[in-house]
C-alpha positions in Angstrom: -61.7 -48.5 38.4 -63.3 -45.7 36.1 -66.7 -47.3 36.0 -66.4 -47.7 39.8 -65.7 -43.9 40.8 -68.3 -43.0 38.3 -71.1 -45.4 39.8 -70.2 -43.4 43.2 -70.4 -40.2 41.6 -73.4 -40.6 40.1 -74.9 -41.8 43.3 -73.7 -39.1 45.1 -75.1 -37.1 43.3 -78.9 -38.7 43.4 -78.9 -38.6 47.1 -77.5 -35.1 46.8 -80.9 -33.9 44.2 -83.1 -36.3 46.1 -82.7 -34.0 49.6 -83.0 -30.8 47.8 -86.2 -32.0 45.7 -87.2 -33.1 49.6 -86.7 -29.8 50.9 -88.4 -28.1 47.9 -91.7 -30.4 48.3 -92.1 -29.7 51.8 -91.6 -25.4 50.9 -89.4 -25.5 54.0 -86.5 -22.5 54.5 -83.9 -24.4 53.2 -80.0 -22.6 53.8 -78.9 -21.1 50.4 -76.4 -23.6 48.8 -72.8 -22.2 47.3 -70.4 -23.6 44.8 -66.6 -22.8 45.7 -66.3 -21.4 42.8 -69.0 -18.5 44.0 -67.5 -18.7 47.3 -64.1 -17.5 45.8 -66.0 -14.8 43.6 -67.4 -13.8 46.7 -64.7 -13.7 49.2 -62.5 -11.9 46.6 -60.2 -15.2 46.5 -60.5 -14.8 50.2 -58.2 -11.2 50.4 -59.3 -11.1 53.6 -56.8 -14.3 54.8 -54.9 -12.9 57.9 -52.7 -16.2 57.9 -52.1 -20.1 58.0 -51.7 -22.0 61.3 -51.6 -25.6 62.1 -55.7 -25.7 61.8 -56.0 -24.3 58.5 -56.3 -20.7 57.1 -56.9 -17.4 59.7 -59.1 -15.2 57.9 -60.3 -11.2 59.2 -63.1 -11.3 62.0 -63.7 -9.9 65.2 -60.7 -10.0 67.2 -60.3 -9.4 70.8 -59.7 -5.6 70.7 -62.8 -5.1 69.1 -65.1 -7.5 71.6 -65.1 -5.3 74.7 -65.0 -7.5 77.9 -67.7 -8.5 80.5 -67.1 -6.0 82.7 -66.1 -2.9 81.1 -68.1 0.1 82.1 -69.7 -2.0 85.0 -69.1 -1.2 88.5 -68.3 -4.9 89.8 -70.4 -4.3 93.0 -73.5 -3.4 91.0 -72.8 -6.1 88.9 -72.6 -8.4 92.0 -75.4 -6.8 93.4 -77.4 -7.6 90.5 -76.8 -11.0 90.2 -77.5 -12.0 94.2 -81.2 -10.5 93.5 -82.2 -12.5 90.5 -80.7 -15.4 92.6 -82.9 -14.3 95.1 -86.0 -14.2 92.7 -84.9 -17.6 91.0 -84.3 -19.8 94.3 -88.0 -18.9 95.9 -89.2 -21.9 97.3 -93.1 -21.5 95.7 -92.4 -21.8 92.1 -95.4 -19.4 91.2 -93.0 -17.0 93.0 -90.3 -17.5 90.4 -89.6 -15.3 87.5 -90.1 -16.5 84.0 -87.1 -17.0 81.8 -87.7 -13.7 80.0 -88.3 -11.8 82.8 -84.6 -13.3 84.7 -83.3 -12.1 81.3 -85.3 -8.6 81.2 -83.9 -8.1 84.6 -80.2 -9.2 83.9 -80.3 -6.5 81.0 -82.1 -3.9 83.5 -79.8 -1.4 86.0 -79.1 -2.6 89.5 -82.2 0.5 90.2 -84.8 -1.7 88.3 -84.6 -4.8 90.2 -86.7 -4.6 93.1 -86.0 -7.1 95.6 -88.3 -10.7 96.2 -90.8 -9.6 98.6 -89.2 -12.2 101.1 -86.2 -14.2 100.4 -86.5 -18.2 100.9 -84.4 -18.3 103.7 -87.1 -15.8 105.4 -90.0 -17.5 104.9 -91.8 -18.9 108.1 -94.3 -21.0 106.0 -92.1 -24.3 105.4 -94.7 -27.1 103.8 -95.9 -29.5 106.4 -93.3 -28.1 109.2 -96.4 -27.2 111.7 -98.3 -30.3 111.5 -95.0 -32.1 112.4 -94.3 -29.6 115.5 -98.0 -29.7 116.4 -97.6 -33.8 116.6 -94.6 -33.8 118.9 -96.5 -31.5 121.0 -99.3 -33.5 121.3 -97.2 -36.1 122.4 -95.6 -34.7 124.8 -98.9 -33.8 126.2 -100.1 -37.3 126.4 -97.2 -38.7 127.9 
């Protein structure tokens, strides 16, 4: 039993050296690695433990009095607003006409004031592909007939 645990701790432990010699060969970022031990030494034996529920330990974060909410400080019409204009922009039916994901996101993060609206909204646009040459066709039968 002894030689078997030690045979799986000892391969463990190459696969465990064999990624991190991988890692250091290829000079690529690699996260910083922590023993518990440093954890502990770190955490200050984890002083910072609000409790112990059913999932485990609860330790100190950020807890929902100190995350404000979506819409504090926002007028929920401007918000609204807002968000039925970049619709707008994003739903042209010419996708040259579109915004580019960092410009949606520029103009989320912008005042309802800095959003100008699409110069004409889909629903506006008289030029539907191919819709004339079909229209033109049915007139041209009913000519012939």
């Amino acid at each position: 039993m002894f030689t078997f645990l030690a045979y799986t701790y000892w391969k463990t432990r190459i696969t465990i050296d064999a990624v991190e010699k991988f890692l250091r060969m290829q000079q690529m970022p690699v996260p910083t690695r922590y023993a518990y031990t440093d954890i502990i030494a770190i955490t200050s034996h984890f002083r910072e433990k609000l409790g112990q529920g059913g999932y485990g330990s609860i330790y100190k974060g950020l807890s929902q009095e100190d995350v404000g909410g979506i819409g504090e400080g926002v007028d929920m019409h401007e918000l609204e607003k807002k968000l039925c204009i970049i619709g707008l922009w994003c739903i042209q039916m010419k996708p040259h006409d579109r915004p580019m994901m960092s410009e949606v996101i520029e103009m989320l993060e912008a005042g309802v004031d800095g959003i100008q609206m699409p110069p004409r909204p889909f629903f506006c646009d008289d030029e539907v592909d191919g819709s004339d040459s079909v229209s033109s066709e049915f007139d041209a039968i009913e000519e012939n007939e």
